[in-house]
C-alpha positions as CSV (number, residue, x, y, z in Angstrom):
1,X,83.2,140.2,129.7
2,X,85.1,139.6,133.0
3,X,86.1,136.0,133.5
4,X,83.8,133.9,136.0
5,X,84.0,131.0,137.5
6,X,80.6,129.2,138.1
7,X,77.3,131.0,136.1
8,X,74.1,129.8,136.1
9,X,71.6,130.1,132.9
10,X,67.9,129.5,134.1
11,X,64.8,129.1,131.9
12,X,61.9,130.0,133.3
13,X,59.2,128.2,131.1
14,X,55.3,128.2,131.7
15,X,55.5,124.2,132.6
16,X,59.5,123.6,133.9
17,X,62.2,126.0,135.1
18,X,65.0,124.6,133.7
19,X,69.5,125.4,135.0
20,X,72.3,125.0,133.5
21,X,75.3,125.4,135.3
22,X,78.9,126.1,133.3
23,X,82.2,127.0,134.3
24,X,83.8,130.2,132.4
25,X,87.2,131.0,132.0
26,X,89.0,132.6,129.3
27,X,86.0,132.8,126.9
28,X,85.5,129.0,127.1
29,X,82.0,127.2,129.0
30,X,82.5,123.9,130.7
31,X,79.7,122.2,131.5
32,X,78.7,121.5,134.6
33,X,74.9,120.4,135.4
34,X,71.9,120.7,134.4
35,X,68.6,120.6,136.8
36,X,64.8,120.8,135.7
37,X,62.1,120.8,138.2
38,X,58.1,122.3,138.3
39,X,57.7,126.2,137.3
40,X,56.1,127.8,140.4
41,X,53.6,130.2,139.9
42,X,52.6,131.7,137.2
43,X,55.0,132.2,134.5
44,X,56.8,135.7,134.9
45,X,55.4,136.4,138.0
46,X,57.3,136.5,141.3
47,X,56.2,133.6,142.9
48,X,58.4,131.8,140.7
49,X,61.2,132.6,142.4
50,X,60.9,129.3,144.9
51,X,61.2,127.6,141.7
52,X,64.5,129.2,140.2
53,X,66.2,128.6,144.0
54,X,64.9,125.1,143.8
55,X,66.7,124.2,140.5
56,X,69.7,126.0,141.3
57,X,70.2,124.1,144.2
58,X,69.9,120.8,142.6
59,X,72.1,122.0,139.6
60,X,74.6,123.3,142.6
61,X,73.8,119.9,144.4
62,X,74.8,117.5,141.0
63,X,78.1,119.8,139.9
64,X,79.2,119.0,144.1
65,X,79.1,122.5,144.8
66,X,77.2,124.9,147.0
67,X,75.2,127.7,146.0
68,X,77.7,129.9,147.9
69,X,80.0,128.6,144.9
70,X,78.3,130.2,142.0
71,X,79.1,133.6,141.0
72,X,76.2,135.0,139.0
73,X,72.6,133.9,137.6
74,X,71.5,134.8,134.8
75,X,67.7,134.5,133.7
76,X,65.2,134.9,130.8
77,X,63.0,137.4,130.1
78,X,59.5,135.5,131.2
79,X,56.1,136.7,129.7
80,X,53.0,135.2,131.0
81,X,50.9,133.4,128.5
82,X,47.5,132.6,129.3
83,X,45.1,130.4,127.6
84,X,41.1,130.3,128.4
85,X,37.9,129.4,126.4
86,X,36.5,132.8,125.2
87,X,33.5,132.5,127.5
88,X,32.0,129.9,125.5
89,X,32.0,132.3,122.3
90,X,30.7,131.7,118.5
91,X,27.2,129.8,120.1
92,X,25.3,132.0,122.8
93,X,26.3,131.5,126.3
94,X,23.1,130.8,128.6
95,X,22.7,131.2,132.2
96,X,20.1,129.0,133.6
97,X,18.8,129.6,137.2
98,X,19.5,132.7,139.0
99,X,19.4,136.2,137.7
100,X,22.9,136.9,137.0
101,X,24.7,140.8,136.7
102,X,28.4,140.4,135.1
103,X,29.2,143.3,135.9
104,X,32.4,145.4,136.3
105,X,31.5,149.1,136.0
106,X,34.3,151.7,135.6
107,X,33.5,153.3,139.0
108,X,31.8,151.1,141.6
109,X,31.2,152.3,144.9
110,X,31.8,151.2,148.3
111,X,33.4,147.6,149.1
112,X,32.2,144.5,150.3
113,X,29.6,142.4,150.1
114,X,25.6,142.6,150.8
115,X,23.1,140.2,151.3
116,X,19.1,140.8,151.5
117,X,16.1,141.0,149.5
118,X,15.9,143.5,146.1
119,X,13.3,146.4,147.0
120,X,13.0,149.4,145.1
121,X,14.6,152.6,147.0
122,X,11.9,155.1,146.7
123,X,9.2,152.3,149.2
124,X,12.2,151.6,151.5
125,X,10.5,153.1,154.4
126,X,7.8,150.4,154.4
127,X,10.0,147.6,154.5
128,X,9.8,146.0,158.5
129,X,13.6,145.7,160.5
130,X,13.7,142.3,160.7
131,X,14.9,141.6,157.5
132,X,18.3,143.2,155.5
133,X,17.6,144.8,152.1
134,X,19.3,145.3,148.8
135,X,18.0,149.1,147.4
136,X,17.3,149.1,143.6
137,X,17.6,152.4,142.4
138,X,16.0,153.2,138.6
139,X,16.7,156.0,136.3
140,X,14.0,158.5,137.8
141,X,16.3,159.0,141.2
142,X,18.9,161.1,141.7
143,X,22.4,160.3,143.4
144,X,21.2,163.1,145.9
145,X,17.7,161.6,146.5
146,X,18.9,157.7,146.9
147,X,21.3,158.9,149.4
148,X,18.6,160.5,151.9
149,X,16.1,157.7,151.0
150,X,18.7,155.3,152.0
151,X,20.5,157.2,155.6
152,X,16.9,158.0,155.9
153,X,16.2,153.8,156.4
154,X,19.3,153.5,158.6
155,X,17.4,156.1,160.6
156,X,14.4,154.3,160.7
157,X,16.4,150.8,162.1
158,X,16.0,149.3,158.3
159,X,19.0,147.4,157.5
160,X,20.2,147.9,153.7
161,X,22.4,145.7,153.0
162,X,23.7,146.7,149.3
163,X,22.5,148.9,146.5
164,X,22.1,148.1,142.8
165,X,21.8,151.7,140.2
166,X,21.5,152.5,136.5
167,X,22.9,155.4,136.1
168,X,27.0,156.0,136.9
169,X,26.3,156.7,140.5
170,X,27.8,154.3,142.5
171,X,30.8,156.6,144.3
172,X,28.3,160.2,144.4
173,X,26.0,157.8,146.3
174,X,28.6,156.1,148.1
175,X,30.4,159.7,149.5
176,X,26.8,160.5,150.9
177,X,26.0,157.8,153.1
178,X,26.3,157.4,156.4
179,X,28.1,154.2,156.4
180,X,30.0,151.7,153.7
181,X,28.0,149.7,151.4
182,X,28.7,147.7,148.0
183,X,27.2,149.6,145.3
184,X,27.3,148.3,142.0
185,X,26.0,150.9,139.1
186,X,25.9,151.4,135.3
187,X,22.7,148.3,134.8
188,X,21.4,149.5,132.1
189,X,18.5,146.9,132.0
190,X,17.6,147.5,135.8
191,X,13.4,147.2,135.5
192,X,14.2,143.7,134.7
193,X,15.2,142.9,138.4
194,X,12.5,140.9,140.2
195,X,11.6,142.9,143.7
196,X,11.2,140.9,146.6
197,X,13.9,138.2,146.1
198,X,17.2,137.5,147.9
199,X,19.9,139.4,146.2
200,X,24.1,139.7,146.5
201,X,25.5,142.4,145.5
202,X,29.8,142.2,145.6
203,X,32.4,145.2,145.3
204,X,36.1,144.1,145.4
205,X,38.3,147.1,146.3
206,X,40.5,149.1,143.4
207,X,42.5,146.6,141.6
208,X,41.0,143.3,143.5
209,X,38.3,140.7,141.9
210,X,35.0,139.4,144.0
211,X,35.7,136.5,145.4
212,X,32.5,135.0,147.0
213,X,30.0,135.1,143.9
214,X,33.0,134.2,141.6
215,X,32.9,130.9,143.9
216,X,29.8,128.1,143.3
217,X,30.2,127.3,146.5
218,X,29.9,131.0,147.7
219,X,26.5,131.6,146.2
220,X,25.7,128.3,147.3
221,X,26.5,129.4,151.0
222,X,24.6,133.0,150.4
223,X,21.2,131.2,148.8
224,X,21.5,127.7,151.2
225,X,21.6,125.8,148.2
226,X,21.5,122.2,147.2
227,X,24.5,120.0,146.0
228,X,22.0,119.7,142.6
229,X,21.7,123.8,142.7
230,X,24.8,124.3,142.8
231,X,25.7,122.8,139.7
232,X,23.6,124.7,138.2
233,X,24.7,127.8,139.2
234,X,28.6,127.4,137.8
235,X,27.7,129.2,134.6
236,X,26.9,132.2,136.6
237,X,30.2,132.1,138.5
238,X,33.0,131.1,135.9
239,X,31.2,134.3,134.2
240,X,32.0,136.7,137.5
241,X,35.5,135.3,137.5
242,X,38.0,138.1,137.5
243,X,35.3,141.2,137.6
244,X,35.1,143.9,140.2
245,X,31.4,143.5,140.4
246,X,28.8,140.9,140.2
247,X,25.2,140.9,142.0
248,X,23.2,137.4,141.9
249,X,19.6,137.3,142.6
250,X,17.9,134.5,143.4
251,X,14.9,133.4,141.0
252,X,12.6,131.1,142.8
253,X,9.6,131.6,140.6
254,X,10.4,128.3,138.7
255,X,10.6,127.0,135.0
256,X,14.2,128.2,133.6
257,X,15.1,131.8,133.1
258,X,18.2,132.1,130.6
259,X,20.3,135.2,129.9
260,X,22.2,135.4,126.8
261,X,25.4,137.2,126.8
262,X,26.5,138.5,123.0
263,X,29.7,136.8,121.8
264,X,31.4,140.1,121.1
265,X,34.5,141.9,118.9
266,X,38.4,141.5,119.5
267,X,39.8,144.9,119.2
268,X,43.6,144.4,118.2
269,X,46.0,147.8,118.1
270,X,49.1,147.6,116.5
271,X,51.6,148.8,114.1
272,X,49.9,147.9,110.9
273,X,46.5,150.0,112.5
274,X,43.8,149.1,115.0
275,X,41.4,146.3,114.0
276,X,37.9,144.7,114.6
277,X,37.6,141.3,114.5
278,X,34.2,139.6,115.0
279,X,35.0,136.2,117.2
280,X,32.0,134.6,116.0
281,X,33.7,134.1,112.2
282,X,36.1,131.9,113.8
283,X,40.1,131.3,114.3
284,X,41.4,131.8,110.9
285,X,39.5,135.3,110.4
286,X,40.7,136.1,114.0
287,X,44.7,134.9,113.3
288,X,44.6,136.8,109.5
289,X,44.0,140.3,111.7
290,X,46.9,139.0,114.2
291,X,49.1,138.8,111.6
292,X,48.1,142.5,109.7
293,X,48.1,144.0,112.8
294,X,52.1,143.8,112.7
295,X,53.8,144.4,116.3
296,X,50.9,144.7,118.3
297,X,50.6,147.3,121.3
298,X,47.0,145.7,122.9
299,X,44.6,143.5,122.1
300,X,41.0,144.2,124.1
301,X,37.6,143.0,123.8
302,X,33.9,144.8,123.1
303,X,32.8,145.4,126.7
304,X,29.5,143.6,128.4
305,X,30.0,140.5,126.0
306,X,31.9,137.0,126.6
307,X,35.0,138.5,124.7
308,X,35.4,141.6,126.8
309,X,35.0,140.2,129.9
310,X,37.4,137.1,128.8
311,X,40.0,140.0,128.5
312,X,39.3,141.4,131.1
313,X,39.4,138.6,133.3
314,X,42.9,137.6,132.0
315,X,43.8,141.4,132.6
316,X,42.9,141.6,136.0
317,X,44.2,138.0,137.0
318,X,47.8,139.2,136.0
319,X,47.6,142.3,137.9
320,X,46.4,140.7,140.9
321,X,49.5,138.1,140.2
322,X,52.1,141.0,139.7
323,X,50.8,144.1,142.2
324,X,50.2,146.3,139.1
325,X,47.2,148.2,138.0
326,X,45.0,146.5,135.4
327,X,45.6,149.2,132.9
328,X,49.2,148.8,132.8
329,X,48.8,145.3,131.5
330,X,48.9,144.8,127.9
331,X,48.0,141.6,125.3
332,X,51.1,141.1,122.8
333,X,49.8,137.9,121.1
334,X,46.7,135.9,120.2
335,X,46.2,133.0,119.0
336,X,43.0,131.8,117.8
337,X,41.2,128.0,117.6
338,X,38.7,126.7,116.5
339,X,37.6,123.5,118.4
340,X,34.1,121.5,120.5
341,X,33.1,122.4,123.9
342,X,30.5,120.7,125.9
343,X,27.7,123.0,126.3
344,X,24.6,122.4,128.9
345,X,21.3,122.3,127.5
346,X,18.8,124.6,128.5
347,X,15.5,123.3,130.6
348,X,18.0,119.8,130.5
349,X,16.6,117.4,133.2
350,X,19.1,115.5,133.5
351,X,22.8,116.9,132.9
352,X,22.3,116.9,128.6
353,X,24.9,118.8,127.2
354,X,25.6,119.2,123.2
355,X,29.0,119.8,121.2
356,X,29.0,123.3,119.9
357,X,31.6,125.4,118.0
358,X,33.7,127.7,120.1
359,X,36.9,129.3,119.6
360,X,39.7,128.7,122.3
361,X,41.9,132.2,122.6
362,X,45.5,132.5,123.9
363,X,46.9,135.4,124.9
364,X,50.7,137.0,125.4
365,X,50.4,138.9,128.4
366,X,52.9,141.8,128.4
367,X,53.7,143.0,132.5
368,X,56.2,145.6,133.1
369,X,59.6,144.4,133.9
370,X,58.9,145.1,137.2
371,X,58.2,141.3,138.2
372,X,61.4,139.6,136.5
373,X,63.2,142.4,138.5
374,X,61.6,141.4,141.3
375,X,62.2,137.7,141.1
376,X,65.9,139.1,140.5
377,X,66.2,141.2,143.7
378,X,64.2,138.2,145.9
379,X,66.6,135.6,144.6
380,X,69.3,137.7,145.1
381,X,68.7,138.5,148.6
382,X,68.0,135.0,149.5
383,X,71.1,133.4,148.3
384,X,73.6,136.1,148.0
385,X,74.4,135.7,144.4
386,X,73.8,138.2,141.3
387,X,71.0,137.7,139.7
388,X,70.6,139.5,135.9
389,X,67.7,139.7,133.5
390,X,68.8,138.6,129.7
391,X,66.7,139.4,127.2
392,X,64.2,137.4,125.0
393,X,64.1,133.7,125.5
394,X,64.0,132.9,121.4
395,X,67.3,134.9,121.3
396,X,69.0,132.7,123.9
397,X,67.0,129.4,122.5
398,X,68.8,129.6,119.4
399,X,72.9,130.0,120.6
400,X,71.6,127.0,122.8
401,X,70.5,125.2,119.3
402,X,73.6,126.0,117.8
403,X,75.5,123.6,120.1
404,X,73.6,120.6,118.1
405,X,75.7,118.7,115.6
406,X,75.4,119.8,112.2
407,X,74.2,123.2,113.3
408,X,75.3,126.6,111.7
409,X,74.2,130.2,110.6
410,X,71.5,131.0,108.8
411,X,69.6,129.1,111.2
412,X,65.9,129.0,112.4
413,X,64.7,127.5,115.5
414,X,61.3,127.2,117.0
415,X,61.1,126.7,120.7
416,X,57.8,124.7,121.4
417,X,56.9,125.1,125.1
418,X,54.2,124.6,127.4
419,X,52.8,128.3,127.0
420,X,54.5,129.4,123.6
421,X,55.5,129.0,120.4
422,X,58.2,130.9,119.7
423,X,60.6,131.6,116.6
424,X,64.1,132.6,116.0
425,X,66.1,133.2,112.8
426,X,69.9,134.0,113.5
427,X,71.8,135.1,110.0
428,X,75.7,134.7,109.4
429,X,76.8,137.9,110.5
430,X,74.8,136.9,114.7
431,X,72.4,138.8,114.1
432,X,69.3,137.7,115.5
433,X,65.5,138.2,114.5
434,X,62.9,136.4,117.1
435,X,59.1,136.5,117.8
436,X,57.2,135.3,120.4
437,X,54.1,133.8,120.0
438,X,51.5,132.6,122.5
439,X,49.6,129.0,121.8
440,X,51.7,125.8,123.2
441,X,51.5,122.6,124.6
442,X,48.7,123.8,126.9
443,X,46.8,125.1,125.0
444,X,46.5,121.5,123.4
445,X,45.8,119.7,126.6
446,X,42.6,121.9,126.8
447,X,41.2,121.1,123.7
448,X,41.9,117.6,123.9
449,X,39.7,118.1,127.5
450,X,37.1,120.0,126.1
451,X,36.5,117.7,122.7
452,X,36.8,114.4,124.4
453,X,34.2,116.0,127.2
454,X,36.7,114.6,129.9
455,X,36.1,117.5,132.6
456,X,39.5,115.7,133.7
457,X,42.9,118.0,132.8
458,X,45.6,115.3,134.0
459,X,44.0,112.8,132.1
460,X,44.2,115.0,128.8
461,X,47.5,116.1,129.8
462,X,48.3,112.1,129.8
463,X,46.6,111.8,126.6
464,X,48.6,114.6,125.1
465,X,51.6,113.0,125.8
466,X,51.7,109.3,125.5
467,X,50.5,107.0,122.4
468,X,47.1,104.3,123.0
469,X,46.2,101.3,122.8
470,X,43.4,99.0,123.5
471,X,43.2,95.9,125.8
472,X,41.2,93.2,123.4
473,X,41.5,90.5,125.3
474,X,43.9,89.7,128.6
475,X,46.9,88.5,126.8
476,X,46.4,91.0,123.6
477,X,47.1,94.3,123.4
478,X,46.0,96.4,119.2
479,X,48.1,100.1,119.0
480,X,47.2,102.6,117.1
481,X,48.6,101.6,113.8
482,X,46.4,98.6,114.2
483,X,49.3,96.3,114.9
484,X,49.0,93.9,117.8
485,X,51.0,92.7,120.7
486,X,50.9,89.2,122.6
487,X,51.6,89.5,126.8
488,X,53.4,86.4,128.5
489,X,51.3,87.7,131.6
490,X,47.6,88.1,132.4
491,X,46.9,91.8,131.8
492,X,44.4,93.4,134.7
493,X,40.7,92.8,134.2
494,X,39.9,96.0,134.7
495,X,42.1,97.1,131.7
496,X,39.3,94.4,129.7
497,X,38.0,96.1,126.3
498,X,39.0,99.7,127.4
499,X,41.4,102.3,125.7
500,X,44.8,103.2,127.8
501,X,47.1,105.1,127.9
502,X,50.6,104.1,127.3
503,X,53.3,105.9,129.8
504,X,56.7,104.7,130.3
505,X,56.0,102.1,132.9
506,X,52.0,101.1,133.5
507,X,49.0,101.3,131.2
508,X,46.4,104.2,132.2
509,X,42.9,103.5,131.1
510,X,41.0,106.0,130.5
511,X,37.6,106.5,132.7
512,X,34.8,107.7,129.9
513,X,33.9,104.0,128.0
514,X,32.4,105.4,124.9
515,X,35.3,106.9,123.3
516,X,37.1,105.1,120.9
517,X,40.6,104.6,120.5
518,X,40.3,106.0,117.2
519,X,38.4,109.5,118.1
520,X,40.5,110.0,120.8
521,X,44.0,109.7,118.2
522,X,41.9,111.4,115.4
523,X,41.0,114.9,118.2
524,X,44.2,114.6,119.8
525,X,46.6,114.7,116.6
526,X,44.5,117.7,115.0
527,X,44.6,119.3,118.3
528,X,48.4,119.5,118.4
529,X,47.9,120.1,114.4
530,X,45.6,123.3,115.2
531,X,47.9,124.7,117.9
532,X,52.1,123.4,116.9
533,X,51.6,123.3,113.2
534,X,49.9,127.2,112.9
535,X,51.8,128.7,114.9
536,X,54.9,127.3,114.1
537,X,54.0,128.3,110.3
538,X,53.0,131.6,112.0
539,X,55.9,132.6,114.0
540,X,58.6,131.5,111.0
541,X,56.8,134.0,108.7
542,X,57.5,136.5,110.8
543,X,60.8,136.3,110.8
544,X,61.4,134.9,107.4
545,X,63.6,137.1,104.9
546,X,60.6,138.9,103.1
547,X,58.2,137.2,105.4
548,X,58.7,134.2,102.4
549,X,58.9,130.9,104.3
550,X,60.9,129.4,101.5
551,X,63.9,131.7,102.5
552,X,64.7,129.4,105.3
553,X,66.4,126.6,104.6
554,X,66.9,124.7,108.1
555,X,64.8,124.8,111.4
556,X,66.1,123.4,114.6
557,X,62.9,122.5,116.8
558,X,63.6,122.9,120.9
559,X,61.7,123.4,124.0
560,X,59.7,120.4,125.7
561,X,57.0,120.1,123.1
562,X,59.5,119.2,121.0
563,X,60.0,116.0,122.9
564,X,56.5,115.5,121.9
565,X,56.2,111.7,119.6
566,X,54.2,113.7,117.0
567,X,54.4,117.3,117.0
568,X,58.1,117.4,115.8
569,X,56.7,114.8,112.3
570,X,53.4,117.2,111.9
571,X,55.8,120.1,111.9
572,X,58.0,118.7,109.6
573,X,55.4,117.4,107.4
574,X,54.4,121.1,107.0
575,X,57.0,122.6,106.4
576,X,58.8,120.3,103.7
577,X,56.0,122.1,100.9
578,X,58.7,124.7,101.9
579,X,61.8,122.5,101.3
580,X,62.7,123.6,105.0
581,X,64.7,120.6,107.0
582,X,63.6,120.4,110.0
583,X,64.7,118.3,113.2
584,X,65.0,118.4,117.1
585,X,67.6,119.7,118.5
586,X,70.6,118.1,120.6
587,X,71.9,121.1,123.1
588,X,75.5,120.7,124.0
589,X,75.4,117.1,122.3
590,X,73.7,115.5,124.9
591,X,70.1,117.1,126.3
592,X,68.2,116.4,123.4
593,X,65.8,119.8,122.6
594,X,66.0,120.6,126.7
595,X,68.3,123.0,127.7
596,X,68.4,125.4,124.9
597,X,67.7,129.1,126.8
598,X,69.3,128.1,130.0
599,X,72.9,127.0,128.2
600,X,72.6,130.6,125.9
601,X,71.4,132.7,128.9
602,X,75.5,132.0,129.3
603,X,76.5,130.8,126.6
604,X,75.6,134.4,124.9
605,X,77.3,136.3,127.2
606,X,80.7,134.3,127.9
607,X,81.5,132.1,125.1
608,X,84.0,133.2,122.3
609,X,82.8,130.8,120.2
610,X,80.0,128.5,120.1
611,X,81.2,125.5,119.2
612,X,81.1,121.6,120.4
613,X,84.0,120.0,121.5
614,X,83.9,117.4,124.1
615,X,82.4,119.6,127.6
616,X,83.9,123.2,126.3
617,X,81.7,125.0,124.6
């Protein structure tokens, strides 16, 4: 490698985007800065490029330089990891209210959105013009026939506002009539829609989502629905989330109609063969497949159930974040957990809800490398300085790691971040074996919301993060570990008898009163258990010498997770059946586990040898 002056390494993580800037000459790296701030965006995607400008400029800012002064950027290889309930899977999922269509049909015609009242197509011509109709169109009519019926009723002055099919005939019908309408097709249980009620029917154009019946508030705007009816109708839009089509219809006969949607198979296709996986037999059936699958092309789920459309939804969000078509995404990774969700009783009167089983999925989403090279050309442009993509972020992590004290080859690291959990196992001779693995420190802070029942994601975030307590009286504070501390001051009386949470400088309570301090420890320990402890088991088996754990003998843990005050002890505790010695890292003696990828983004390329010794590196 040429010599350079100033080169940046940037990490950009799912939670921080993280620089590190170094001076290079001669095969040597000074240290310069280091600068963290907010990722923006979604990981890998090209909004975060405010982000990675932001950071450099504050690294440029505290090494009293300019950006003009550096001379090349280097940046990691970013994949998107996304983490979702799978559509509230194992137990049914129940829509209460409205008569809901989740649909997203492989050819949908027409565009838009269409409001009016559901009428079959074959009596259209006896509906009156004052009002706007939605045509339902069973098996026993043609494409050819609905098409007159309906240009027939334009004709006529009746207004249709929409149309609603069973058989695959949304674009034939859509190429015959006289002007655009939303036609959603493919229902196959179309004699179960009520005529005579007010309807929606929404198309988004190729490669777009609905966005008005994906929206409570939307439906609630297209039905003039109360604050109390709109609650009620969230189920139906979290389950339109992401699809092409949806139609609601409204059901005002009274009592409550449900509409169960089947739970579904994973499909998983990789190296090892293509697999079926049943999500209602839960996360450890789910993650055995994961791992025989080997490398894994795509991972897909059984169409018209909670699965599939969870999939999908993830599918469709990415392209919509990264201009590519839907079916140029692929899943990597999953990872599977079991864990509680508040679930809304049917006929409830008054808001009851019940614990049941689901299984909380996170998936690797694999993008082309179109976005990176987009973030590389935008940040280029915008402040005149090279930008390159290089390579996996586990590969960088661990020449990072290696600038702890103590550190040499064989080494393994695991870099615990907000998105993933990923591995790297570098032997004497460099060479360097990594996985990547999705299931982090988010992934955690949903649990803890959904088992606690907090509807409140900062608060679990805080809870995630920081130890408890609980205020006994207002000079007496019992931890966790049931010791007890004695305040010279009058604590707050609204702190009295409740649980808070202890950050740095104040005490948090937490709103819900009847959760103990104990429950809340208990879920959110086995939470970071579920997630940190599996994965990390998983990922270092997959890069173990003979996939045998006990072939490594030291693990370095990085990343921000690793900050964490338990997860680096549950880790440890883990892996010490293995004899493994495990500890956080220290990169470039002084950032703790931070800073690993950013310093071996240029670390990798420009240092002769890695090696501590005061600031050269």
């Amino acid at each position: 490698m040429a010599n350079r002056d100033v080169v940046a390494g940037v990490d950009i993580g799912n939670s921080t985007t993280e620089a590190v800037l170094m001076r290079v000459r001669d095969g040597h790296c000074d240290f310069l800065s280091y600068a963290m701030i907010p990722t923006t965006g979604v990981k890998g995607t090209r909004e975060n490029k405010t982000g990675v400008i932001a950071a450099l400029k504050q690294g440029a800012k505290d090494a009293g330089l300019s950006l003009s002064d550096i001379d090349e950027v280097l940046i990691n290889e970013a994949t998107p990891v996304i983490s979702e309930l799978s559509t509230d899977v194992i137990s049914q999922t129940t829509i209460i209210g409205s008569v809901m269509i989740g649909h997203n049909p492989d050819t949908p015609g027409g565009n838009g959105i269409g409001v009016g009242y559901t009428h079959d197509v074959k009596s259209l011509h006896l509906c009156n013009k004052t009002d706007d109709y939605i045509a339902v169109v069973d098996a026993s009519v043609d494409f050819e026939e609905a098409a007159k019926l309906i240009n027939r009723a334009f004709d006529d002055g009746i207004s249709v506002t929409g149309i609603i099919c069973k058989k695959d005939d949304g674009v034939l019908i859509a190429n015959r009539l006289s002007v655009t309408l939303p036609i959603v097709d493919e229902v196959m249980q179309i004699e179960k829609i009520p005529f005579g009620k007010l309807a929606a029917v929404e198309v988004a154009s190729e490669s777009g989502t609905i966005k008005v019946l994906s929206n409570p508030y939307g439906i609630a705007g297209i039905f003039k629905l109360t604050p109390e009816e709109t609650k009620s109708v969230i189920p139906i839009s979290k389950s339109l989330i992401g699809l092409r089509s949806g139609v609601v219809i409204n059901n005002d006969e009274g009592g409550v109609k449900t509409q169960e949607i089947p739970v579904g198979n994973i499909y998983i296709y990789g190296t090892g063969g293509d697999f079926s996986v049943p999500v209602s037999q839960g996360a450890d059936k789910i993650t055995e497949t994961v791992l025989k699958s080997g490398d894994i092309f795509d991972i897909a789920g059984e169409k018209n159930t909670n699965t599939g459309n969870s999939f999908e939804r993830i599918k469709r969000r990415m392209a919509d974040l990264t201009g590519q078509m839907a079916d140029s995404i692929k899943i990597s990774d999953l990872s599977a957990t079991d864990t509680l969700a508040p679930m809304k009783v049917s006929g409830g009167l008054a808001n009851e809800y019940a614990m049941e089983s689901v299984v909380m999925l996170s998936s690797m989403v694999k993008t082309s490398h179109l976005p990176m090279k987009q973030i590389a050309d935008v940040v280029t442009d915008e402040i005149g300085v090279n930008v390159s993509i290089m390579g996996k972020e586990a590969d960088n992590a661990i020449i990072g790691a290696l600038t702890t004290s103590g550190a040499d080859t064989p080494l393994a690291i695991l870099d615990l971040g907000g998105g993933s959990t990923d591995a790297a196992l570098m032997d004497q001779q460099g060479n360097i074996k990594s996985v990547h693995t999705a299931g982090a420190g988010e992934m955690v802070t949903t649990i803890i919301d959904l088992e606690l029942a907090l509807s409140d994601r900062d608060t679990a975030e805080l809870i995630k993060r920081y130890p408890l307590a609980r205020v006994e009286t207002f000079n007496m504070l019992r931890f966790e570990d049931q010791t007890v501390k004695f305040t010279k001051e009058q604590l707050p009386p609204e702190l009295y008898k409740r649980v808070v949470i202890l950050t740095e400088d104040k005490m948090i309570p937490i709103r819900k009163k009847n959760l103990t301090m104990e429950q809340i420890a208990v879920i959110r320990k086995e939470a970071k258990r579920k997630v940190f402890v599996q994965n990390a088991l998983k990922a270092l088996t997959k890069i173990a010498p003979d996939g045998n754990l006990r072939n490594i003998q030291f693990v370095v843990m990085v990343g921000g997770s690793a900050l964490d005050f338990e997860v680096p002890d549950l880790i440890n505790e883990a892996l010490s059946k293995y004899n493994i010695v495990a500890g956080r890292g220290n990169v470039l003696g002084k950032f703790g586990p931070r800073a690993a990828v950013a310093a071996g983004l240029v670390l990798g390329q420009y240092s002769k040898q890695i090696r501590l010794g005061g600031e050269s590196i």
